[in-house]
C-alpha angles and dihedrals in degrees: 000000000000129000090256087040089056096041077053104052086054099064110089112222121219116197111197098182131122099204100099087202087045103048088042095058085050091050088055090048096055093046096048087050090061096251119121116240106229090193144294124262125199089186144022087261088067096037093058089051086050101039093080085065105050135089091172126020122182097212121195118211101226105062129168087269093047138263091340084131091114097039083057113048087045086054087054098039097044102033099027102034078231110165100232134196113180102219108193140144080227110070088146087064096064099083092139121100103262090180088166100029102103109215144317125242109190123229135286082048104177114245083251097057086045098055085043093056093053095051086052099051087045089054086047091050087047083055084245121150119235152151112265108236123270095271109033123099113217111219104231 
């Protein structure tokens, strides 16, 4: 393994997404990008048991208990230091103020833009500088 393969392998992926076919290509995506999965919430419930495990979680708006998307990204930004990306088909939907939540990709994101996000928010937590991908919008 190389030296990015193994800074890689020590960031933690949380996937907050209720479409089980969903959550499980992204599942794929982040393994095949060299990141461990630490589990997959549908719900905020889920979210807060899995929140003590993640260093990066990719968090969908719509969830099995509604629209809690924002609430939880905030939760696992401001208790947890989680670097957090909302990923959504409903951009429109986040209206709330996400000050540390770091961005937002829309769905479909391609499996590219999602590696590359993940490269990105593993470079932030470093305290690295870089350029967000090409599709992702940063949060100021």
């Amino acid at each position: 393994m190389n030296d990015c393969g193994r800074r890689w392998a020590l960031e933690k992926i949380l996937i907050v997404e209720d479409d089980a076919l969903i959550a499980a290509d992204v599942q794929d995506i982040v393994a095949s990008s060299g990141y461990e999965v630490v589990g997959i919430a549908d719900s905020f419930e889920s979210a807060q048991r899995l929140a003590p495990f993640a260093t990066i979680a990719l968090v969908d708006v719509n969830l099995r208990d509604g629209a809690t998307g924002p609430m939880i990204a905030q939760y696992l930004a401001n208790d947890f230091g989680v670097a957090v990306v909302m990923v959504t088909a409903n951009p429109e939907m986040i209206v709330t103020d996400l000050s540390k939540v770091i961005g937002l990709i829309s769905k479909p994101a391609h499996p590219q833009l999602i590696g590359s996000v993940l490269q990105y928010l593993t470079t932030i937590r470093e305290g690295g500088r870089g350029s967000p991908p090409e599709g992702m919008r940063v949060f100021a």
